[in-house]
Biopython code that builds the backbone (N, CA, C, O; Angstrom):
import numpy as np
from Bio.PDB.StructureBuilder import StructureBuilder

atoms = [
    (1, "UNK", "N", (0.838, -1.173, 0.000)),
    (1, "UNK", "CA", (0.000, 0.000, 0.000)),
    (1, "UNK", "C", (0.889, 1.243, 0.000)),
    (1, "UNK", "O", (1.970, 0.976, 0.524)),
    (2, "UNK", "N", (0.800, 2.512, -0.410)),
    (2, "UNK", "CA", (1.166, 3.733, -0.561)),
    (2, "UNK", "C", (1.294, 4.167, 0.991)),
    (2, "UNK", "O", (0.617, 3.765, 1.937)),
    (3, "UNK", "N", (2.515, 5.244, 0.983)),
    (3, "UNK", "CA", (2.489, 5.875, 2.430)),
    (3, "UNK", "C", (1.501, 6.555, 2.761)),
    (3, "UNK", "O", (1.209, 6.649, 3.953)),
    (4, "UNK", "N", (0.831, 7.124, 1.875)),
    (4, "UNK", "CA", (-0.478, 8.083, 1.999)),
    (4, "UNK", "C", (-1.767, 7.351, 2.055)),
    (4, "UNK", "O", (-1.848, 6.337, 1.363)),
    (5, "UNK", "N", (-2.918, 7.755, 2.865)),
    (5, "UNK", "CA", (-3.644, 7.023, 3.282)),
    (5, "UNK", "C", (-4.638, 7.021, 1.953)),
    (5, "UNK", "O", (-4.565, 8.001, 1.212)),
    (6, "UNK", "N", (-5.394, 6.150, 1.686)),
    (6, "UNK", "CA", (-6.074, 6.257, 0.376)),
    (6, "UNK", "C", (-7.417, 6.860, 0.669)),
    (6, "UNK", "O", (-7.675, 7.337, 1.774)),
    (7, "UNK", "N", (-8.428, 6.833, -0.508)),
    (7, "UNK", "CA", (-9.741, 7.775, -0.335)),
    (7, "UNK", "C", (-11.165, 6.763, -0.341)),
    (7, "UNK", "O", (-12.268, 6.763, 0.206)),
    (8, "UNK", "N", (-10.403, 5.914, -1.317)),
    (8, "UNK", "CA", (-11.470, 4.991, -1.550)),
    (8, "UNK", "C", (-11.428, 3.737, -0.565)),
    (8, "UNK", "O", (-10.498, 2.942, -0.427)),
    (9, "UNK", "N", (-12.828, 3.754, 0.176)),
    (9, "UNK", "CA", (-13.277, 2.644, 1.164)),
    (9, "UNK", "C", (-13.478, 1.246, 0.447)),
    (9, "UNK", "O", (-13.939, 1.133, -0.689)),
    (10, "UNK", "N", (-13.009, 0.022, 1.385)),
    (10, "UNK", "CA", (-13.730, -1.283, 0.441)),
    (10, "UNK", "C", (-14.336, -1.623, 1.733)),
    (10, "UNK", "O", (-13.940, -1.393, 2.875)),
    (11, "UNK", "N", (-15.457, -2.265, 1.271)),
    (11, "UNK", "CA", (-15.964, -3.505, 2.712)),
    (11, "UNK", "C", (-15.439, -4.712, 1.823)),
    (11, "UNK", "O", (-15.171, -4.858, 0.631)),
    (12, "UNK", "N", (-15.421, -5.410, 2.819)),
    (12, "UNK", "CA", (-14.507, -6.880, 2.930)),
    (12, "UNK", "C", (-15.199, -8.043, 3.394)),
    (12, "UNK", "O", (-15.320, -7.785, 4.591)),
    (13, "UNK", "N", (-15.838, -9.388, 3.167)),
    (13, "UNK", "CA", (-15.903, -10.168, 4.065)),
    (13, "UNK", "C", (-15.099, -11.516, 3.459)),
    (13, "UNK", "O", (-15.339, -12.112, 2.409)),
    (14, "UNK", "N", (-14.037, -11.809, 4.495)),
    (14, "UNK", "CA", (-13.314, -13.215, 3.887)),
    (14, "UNK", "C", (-13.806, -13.994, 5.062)),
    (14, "UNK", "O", (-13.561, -13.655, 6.219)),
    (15, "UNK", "N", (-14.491, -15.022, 4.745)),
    (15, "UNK", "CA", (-14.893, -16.087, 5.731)),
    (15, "UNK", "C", (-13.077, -17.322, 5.801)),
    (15, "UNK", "O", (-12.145, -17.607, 5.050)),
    (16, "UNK", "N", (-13.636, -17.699, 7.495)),
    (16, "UNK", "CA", (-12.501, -18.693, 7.478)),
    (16, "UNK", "C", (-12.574, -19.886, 6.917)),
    (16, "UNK", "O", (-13.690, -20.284, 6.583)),
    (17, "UNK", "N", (-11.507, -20.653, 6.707)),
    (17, "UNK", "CA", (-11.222, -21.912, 6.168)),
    (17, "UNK", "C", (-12.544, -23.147, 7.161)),
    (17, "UNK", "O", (-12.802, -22.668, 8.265)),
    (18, "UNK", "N", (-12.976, -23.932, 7.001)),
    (18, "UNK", "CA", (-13.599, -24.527, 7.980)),
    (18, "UNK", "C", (-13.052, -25.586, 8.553)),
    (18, "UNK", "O", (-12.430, -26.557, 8.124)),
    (19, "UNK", "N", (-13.502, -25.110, 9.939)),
    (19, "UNK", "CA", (-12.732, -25.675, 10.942)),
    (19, "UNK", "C", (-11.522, -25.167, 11.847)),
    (19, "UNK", "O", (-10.843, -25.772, 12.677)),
    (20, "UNK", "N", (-11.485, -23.701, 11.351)),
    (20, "UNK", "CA", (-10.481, -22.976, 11.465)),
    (20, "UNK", "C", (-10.105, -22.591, 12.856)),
    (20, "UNK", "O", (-8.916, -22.363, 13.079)),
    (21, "UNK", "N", (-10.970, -22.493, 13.809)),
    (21, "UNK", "CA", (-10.718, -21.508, 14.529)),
    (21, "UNK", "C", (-9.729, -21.621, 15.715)),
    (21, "UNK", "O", (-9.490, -20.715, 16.513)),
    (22, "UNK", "N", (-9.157, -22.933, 15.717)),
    (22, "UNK", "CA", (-7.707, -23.083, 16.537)),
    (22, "UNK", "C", (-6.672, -22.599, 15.509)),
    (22, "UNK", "O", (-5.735, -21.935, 15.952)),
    (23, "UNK", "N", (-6.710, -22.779, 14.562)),
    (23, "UNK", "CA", (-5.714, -21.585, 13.546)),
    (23, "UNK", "C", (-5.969, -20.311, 13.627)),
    (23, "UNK", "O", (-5.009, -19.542, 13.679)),
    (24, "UNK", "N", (-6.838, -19.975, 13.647)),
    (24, "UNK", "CA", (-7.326, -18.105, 14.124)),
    (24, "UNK", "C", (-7.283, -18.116, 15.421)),
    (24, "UNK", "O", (-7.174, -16.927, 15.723)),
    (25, "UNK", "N", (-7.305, -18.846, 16.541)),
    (25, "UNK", "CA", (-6.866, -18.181, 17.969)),
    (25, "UNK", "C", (-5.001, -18.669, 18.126)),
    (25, "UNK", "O", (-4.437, -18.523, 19.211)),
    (26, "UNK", "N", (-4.579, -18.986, 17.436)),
    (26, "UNK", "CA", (-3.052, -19.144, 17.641)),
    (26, "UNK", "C", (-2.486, -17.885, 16.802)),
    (26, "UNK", "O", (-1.547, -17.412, 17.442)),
    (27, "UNK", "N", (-2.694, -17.210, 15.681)),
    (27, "UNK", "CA", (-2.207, -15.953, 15.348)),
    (27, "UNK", "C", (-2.990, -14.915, 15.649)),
    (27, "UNK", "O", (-2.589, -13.837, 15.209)),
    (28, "UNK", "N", (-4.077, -14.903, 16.321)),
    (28, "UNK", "CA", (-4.793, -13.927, 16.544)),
    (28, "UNK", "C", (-3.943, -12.635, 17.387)),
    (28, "UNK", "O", (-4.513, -11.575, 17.647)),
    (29, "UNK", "N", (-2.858, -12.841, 17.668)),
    (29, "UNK", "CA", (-1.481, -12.131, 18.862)),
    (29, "UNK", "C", (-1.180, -11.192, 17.396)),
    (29, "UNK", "O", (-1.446, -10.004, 17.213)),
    (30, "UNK", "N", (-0.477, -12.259, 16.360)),
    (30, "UNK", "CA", (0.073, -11.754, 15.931)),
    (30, "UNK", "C", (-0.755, -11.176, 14.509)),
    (30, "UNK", "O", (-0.008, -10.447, 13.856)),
    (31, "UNK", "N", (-1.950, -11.322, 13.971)),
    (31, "UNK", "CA", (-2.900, -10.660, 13.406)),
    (31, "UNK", "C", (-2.962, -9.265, 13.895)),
    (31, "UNK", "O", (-2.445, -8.405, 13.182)),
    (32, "UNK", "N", (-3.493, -8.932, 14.955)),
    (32, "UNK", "CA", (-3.830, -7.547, 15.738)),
    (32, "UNK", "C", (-2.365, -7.016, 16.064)),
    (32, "UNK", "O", (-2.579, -5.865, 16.443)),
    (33, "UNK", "N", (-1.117, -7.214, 16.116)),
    (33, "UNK", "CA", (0.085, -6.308, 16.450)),
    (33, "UNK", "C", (0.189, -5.949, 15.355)),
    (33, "UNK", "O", (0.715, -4.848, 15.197)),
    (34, "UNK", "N", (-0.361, -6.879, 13.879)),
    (34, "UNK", "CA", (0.564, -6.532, 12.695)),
    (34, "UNK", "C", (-0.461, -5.289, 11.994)),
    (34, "UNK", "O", (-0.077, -4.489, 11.141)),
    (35, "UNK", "N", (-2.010, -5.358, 12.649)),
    (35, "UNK", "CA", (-2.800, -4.511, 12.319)),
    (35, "UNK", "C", (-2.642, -3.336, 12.518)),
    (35, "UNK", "O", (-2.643, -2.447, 11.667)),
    (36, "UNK", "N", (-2.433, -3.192, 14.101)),
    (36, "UNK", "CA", (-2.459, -1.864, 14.747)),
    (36, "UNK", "C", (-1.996, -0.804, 13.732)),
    (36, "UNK", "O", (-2.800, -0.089, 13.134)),
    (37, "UNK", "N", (-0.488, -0.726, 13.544)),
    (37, "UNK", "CA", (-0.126, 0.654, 12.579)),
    (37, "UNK", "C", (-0.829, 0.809, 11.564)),
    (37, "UNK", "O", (-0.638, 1.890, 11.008)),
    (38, "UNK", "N", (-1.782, -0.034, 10.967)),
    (38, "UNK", "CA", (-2.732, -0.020, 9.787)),
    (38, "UNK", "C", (-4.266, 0.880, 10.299)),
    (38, "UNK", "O", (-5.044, 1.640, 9.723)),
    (39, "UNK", "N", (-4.197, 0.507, 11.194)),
    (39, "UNK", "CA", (-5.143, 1.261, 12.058)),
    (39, "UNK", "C", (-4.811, 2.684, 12.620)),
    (39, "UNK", "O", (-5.606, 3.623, 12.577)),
    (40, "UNK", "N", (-3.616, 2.740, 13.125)),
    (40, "UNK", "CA", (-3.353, 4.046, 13.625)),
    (40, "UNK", "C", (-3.516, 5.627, 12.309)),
    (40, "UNK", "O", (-4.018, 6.751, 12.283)),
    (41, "UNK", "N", (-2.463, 4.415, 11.133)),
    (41, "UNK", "CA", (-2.648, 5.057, 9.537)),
    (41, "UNK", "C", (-4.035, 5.486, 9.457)),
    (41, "UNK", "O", (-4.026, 6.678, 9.151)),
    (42, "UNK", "N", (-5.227, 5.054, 9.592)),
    (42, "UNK", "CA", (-6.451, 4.698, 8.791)),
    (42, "UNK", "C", (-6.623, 4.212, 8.232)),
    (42, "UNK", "O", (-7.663, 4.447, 7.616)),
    (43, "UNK", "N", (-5.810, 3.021, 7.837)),
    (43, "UNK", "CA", (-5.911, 2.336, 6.475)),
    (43, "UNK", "C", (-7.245, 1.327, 6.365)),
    (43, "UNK", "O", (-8.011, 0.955, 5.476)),
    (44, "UNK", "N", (-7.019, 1.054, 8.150)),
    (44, "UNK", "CA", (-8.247, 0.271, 8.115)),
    (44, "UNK", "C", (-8.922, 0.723, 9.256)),
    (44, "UNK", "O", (-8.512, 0.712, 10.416)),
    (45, "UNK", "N", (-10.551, 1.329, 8.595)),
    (45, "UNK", "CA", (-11.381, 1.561, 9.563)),
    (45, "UNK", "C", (-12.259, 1.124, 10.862)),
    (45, "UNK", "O", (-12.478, 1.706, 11.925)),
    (46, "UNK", "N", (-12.697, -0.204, 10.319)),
    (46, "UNK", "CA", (-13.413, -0.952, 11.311)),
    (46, "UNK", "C", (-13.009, -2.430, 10.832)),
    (46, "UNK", "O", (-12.849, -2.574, 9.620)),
    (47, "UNK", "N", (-12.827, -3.543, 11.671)),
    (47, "UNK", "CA", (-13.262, -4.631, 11.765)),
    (47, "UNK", "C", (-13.566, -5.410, 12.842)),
    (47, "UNK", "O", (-13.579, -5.077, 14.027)),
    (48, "UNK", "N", (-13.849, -6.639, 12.276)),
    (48, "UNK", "CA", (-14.195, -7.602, 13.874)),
    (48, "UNK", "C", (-14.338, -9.036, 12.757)),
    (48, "UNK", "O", (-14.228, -9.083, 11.532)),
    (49, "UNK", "N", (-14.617, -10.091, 13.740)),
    (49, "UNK", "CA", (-15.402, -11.560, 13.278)),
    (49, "UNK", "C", (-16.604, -11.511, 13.395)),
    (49, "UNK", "O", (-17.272, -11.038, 14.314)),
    (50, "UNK", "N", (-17.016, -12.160, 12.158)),
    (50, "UNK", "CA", (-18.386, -12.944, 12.317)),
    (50, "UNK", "C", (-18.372, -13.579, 13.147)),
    (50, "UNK", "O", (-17.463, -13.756, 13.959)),
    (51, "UNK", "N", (-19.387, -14.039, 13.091)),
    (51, "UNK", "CA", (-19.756, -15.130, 14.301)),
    (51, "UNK", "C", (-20.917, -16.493, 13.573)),
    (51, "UNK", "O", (-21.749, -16.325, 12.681)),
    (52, "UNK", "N", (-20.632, -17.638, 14.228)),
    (52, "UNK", "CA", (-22.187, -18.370, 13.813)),
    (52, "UNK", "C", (-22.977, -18.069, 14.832)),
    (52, "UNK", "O", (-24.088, -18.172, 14.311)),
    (53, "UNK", "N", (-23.145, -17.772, 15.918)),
    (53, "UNK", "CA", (-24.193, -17.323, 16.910)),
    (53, "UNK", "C", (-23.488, -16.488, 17.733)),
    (53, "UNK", "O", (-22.264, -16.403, 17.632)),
    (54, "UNK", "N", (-24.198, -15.776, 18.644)),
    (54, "UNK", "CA", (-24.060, -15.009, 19.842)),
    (54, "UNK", "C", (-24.009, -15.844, 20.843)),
    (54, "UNK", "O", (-24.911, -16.569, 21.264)),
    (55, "UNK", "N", (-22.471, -15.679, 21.378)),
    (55, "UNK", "CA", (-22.287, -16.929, 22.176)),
    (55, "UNK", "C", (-23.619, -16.551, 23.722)),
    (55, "UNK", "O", (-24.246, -15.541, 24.043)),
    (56, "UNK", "N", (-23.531, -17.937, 24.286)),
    (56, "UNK", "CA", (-23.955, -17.658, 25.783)),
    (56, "UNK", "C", (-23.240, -17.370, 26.907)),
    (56, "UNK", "O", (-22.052, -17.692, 26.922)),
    (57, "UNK", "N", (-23.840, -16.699, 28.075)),
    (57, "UNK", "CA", (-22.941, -16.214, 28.872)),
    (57, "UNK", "C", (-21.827, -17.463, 29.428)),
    (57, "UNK", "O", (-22.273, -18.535, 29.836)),
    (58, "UNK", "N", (-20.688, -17.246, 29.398)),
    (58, "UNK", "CA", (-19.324, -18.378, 29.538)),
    (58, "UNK", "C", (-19.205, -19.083, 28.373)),
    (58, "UNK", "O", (-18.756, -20.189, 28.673)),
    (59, "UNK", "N", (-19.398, -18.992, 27.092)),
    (59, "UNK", "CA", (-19.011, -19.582, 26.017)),
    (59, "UNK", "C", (-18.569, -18.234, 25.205)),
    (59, "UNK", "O", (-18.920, -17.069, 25.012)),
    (60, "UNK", "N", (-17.472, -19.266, 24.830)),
    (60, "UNK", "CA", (-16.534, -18.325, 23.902)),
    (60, "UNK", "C", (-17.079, -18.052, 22.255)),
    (60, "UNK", "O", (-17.559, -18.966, 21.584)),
    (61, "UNK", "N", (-16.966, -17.078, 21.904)),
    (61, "UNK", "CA", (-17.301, -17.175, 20.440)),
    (61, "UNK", "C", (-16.643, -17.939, 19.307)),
    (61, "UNK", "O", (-15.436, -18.086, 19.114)),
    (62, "UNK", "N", (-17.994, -18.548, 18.362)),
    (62, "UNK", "CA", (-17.308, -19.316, 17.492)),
    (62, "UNK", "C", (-17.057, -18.447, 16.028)),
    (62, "UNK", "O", (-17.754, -18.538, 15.018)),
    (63, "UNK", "N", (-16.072, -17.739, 16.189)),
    (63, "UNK", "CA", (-15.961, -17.027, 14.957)),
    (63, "UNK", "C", (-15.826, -18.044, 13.536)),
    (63, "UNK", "O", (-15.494, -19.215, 13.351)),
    (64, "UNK", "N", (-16.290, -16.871, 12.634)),
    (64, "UNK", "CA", (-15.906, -17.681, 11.307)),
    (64, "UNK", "C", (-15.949, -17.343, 10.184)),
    (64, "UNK", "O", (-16.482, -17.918, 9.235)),
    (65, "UNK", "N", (-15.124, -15.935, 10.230)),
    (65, "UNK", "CA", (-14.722, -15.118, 9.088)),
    (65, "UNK", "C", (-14.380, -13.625, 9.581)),
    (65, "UNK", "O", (-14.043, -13.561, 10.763)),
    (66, "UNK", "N", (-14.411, -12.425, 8.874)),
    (66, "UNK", "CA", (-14.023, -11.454, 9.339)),
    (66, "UNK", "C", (-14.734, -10.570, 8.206)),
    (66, "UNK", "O", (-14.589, -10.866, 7.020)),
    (67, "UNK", "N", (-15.693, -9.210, 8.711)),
    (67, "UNK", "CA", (-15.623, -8.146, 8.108)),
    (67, "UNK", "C", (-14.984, -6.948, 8.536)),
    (67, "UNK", "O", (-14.726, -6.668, 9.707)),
    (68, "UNK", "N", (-14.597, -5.841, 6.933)),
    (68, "UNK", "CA", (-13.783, -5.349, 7.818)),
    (68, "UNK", "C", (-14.174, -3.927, 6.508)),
    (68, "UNK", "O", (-14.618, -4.122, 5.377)),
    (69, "UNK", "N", (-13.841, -2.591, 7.125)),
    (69, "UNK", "CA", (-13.719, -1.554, 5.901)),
    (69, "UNK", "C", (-12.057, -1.076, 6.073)),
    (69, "UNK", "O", (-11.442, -1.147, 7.137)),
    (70, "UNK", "N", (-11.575, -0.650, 4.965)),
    (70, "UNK", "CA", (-10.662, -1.122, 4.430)),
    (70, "UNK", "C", (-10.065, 0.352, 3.419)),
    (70, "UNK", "O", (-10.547, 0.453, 2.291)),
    (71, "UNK", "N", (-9.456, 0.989, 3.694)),
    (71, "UNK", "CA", (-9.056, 2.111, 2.774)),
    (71, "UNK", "C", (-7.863, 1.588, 1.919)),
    (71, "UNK", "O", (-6.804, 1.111, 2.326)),
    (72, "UNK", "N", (-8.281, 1.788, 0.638)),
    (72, "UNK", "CA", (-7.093, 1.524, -0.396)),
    (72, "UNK", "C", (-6.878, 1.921, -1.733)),
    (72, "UNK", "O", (-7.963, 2.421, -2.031)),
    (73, "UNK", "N", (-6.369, 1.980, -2.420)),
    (73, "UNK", "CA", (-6.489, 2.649, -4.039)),
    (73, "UNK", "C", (-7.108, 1.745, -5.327)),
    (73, "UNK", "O", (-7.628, 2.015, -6.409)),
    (74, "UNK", "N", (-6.809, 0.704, -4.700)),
    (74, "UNK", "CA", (-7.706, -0.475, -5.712)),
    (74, "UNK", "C", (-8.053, -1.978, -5.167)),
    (74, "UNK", "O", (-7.399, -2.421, -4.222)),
    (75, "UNK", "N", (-8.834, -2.567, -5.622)),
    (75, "UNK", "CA", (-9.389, -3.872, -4.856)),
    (75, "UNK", "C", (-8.339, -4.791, -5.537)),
    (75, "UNK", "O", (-8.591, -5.932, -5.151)),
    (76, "UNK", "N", (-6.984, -4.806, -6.608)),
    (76, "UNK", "CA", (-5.760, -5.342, -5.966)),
    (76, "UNK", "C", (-5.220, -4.890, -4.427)),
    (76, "UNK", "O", (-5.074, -5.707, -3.517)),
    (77, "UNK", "N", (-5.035, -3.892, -4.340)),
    (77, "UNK", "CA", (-4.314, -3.626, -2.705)),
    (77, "UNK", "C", (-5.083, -4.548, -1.756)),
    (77, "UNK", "O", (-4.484, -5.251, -0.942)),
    (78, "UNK", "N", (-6.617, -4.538, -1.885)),
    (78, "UNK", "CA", (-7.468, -4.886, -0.847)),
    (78, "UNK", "C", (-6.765, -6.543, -0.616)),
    (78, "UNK", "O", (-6.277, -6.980, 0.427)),
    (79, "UNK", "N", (-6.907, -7.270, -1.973)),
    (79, "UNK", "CA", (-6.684, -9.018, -2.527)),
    (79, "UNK", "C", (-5.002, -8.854, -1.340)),
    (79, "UNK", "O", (-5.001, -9.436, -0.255)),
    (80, "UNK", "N", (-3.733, -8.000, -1.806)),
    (80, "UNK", "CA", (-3.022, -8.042, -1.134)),
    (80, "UNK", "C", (-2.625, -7.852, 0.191)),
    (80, "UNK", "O", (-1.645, -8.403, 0.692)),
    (81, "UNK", "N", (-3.476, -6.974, 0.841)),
    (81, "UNK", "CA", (-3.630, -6.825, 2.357)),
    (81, "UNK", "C", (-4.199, -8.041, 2.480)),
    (81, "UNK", "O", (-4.014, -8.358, 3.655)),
    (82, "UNK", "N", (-4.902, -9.067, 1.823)),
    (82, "UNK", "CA", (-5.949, -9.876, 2.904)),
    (82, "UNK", "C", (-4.879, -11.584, 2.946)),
    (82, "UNK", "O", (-4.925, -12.565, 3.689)),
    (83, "UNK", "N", (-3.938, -11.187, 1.641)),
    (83, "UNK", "CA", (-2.894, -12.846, 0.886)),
    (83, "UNK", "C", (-1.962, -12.252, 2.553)),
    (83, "UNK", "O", (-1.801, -13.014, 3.507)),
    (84, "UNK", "N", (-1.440, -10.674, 2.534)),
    (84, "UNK", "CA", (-0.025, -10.958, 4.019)),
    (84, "UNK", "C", (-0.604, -10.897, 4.550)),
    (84, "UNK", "O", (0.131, -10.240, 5.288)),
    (85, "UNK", "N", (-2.206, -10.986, 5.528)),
    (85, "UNK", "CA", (-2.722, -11.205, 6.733)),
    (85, "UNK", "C", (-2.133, -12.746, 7.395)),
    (85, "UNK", "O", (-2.273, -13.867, 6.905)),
    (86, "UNK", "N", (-1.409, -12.333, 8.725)),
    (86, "UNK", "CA", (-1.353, -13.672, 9.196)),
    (86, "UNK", "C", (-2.519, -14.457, 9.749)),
    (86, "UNK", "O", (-2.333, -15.400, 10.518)),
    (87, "UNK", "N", (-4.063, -13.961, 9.249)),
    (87, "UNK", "CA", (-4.617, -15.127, 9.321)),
    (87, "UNK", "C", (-4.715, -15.966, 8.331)),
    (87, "UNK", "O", (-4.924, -17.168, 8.496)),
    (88, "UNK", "N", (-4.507, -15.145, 6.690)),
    (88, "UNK", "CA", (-4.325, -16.033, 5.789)),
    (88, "UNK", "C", (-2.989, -16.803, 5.858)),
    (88, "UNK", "O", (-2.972, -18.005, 5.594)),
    (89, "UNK", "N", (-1.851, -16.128, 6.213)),
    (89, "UNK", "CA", (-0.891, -16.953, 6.247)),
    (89, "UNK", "C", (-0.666, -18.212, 7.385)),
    (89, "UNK", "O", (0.110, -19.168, 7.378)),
    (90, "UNK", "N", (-1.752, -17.746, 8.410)),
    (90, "UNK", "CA", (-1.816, -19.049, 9.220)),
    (90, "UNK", "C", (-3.042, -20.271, 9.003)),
    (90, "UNK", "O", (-3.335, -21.229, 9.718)),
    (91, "UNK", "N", (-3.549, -19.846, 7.843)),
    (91, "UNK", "CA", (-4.397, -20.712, 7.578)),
    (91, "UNK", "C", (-5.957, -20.973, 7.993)),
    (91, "UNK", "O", (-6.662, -21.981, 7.965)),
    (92, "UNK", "N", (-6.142, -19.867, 8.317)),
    (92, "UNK", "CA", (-7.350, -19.472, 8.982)),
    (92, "UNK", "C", (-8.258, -18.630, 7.755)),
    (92, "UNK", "O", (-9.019, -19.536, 7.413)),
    (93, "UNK", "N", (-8.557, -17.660, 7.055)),
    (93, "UNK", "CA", (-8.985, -16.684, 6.252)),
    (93, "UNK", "C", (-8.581, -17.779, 4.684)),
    (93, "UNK", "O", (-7.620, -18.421, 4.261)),
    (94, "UNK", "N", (-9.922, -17.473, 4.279)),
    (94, "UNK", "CA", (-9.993, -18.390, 2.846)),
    (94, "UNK", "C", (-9.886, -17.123, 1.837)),
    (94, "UNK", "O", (-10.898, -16.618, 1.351)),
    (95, "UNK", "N", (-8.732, -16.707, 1.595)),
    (95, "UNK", "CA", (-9.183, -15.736, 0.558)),
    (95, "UNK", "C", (-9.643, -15.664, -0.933)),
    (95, "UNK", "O", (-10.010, -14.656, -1.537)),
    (96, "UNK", "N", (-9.552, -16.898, -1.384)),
    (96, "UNK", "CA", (-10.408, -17.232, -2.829)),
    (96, "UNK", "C", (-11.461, -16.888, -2.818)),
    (96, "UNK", "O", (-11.912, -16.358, -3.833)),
    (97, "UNK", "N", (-12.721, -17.149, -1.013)),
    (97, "UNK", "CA", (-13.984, -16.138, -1.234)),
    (97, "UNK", "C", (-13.879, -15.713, -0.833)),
    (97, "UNK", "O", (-14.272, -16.215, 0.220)),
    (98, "UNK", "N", (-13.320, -14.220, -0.512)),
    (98, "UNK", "CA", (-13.771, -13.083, -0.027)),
    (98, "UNK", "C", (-14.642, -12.436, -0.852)),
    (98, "UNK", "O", (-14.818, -12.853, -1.997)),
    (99, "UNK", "N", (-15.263, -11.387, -0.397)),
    (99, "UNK", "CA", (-15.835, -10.364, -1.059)),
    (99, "UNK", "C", (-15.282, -9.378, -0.939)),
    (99, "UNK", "O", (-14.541, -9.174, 0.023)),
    (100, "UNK", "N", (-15.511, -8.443, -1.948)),
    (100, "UNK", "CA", (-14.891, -7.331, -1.703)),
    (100, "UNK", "C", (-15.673, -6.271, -2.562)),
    (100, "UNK", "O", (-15.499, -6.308, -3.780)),
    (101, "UNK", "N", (-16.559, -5.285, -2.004)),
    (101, "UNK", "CA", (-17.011, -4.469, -2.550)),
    (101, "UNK", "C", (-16.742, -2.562, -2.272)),
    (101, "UNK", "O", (-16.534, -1.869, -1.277)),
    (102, "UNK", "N", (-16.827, -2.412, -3.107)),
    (102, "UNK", "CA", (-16.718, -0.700, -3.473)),
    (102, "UNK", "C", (-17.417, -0.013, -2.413)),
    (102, "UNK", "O", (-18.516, -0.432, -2.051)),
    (103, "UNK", "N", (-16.951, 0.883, -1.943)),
    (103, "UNK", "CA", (-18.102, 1.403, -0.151)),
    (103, "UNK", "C", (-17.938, 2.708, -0.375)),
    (103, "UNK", "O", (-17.047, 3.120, -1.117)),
    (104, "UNK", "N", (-18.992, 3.688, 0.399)),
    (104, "UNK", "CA", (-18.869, 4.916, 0.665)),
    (104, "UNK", "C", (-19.599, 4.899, 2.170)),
    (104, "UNK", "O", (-20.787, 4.659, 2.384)),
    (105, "UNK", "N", (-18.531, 5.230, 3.189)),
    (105, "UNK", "CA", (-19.799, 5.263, 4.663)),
    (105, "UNK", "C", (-20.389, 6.353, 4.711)),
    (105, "UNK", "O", (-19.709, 7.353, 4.479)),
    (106, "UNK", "N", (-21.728, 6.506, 5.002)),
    (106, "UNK", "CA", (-22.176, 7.571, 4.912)),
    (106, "UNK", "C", (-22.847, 7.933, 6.881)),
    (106, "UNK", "O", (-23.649, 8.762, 7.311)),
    (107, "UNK", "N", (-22.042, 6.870, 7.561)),
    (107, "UNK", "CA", (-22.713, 7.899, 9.235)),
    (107, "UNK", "C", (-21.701, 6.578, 10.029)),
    (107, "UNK", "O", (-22.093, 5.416, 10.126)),
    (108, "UNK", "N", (-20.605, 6.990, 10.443)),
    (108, "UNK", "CA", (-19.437, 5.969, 11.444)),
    (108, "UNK", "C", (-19.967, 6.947, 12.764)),
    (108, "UNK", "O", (-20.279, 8.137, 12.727)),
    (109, "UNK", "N", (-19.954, 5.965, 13.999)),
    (109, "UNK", "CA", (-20.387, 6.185, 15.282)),
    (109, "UNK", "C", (-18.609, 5.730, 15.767)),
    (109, "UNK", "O", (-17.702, 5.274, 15.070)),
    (110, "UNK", "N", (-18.642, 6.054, 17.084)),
    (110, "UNK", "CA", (-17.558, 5.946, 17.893)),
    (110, "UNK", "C", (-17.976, 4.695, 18.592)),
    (110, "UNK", "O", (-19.178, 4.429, 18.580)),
    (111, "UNK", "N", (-16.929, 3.678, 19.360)),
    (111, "UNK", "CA", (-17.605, 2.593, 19.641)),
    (111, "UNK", "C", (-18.029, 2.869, 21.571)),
    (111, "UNK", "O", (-18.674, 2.023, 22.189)),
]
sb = StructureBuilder()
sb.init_structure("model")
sb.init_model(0)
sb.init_chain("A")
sb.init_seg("    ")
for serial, (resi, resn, name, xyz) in enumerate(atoms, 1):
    if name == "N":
        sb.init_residue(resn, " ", resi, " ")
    sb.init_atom(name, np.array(xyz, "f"), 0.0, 1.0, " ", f" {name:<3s}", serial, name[0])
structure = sb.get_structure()
């Protein structure tokens, strides 16, 4: 990606590999350290995991994919931010389906 932060938003959803999610809680350390400066940039606005349900109280969530918005200059950059994610590189994030569509937010809340 460019040093300069880009203009154009993508939303994102790459679901995980199935069965994944002891591969997504073993880089999940190193997913979010490698994010942060991407975040501090703006590069990336919001994300989190899906989920298959809303866990119950003392059950952990069963994630199983990730959306996310995404500042970049073209939906190559987007394909390449999502191939060096160490969840794709740990085998967690299927990126053959992701989606990836063209966004404009039109009302972001603070969390």
């Amino acid at each position: 990606m460019s040093t300069s932060v880009p203009t154009r938003e993508w939303l994102v959803h790459i679901p995980d590999h199935p069965n994944a999610l002891d591969k997504r809680l073993a880089v999940r350390p190193k997913h979010l350290e490698n994010l942060k400066p991407k975040i501090d940039a703006g590069i990336v606005v919001f994300g989190g995991a899906t989920l298959s349900k809303h866990p119950s109280e003392g059950e952990g969530p069963d994630m199983t994919g990730s959306v996310m918005l995404i500042k970049a200059n073209s939906e190559e950059e987007v394909k390449e931010f999502l191939e060096n994610d160490a969840y794709t590189k740990g085998g967690a994030w299927n990126p053959k389906e992701a989606k990836i569509w063209p966004f404009r937010s039109a009302v972001r809340t603070a969390l």
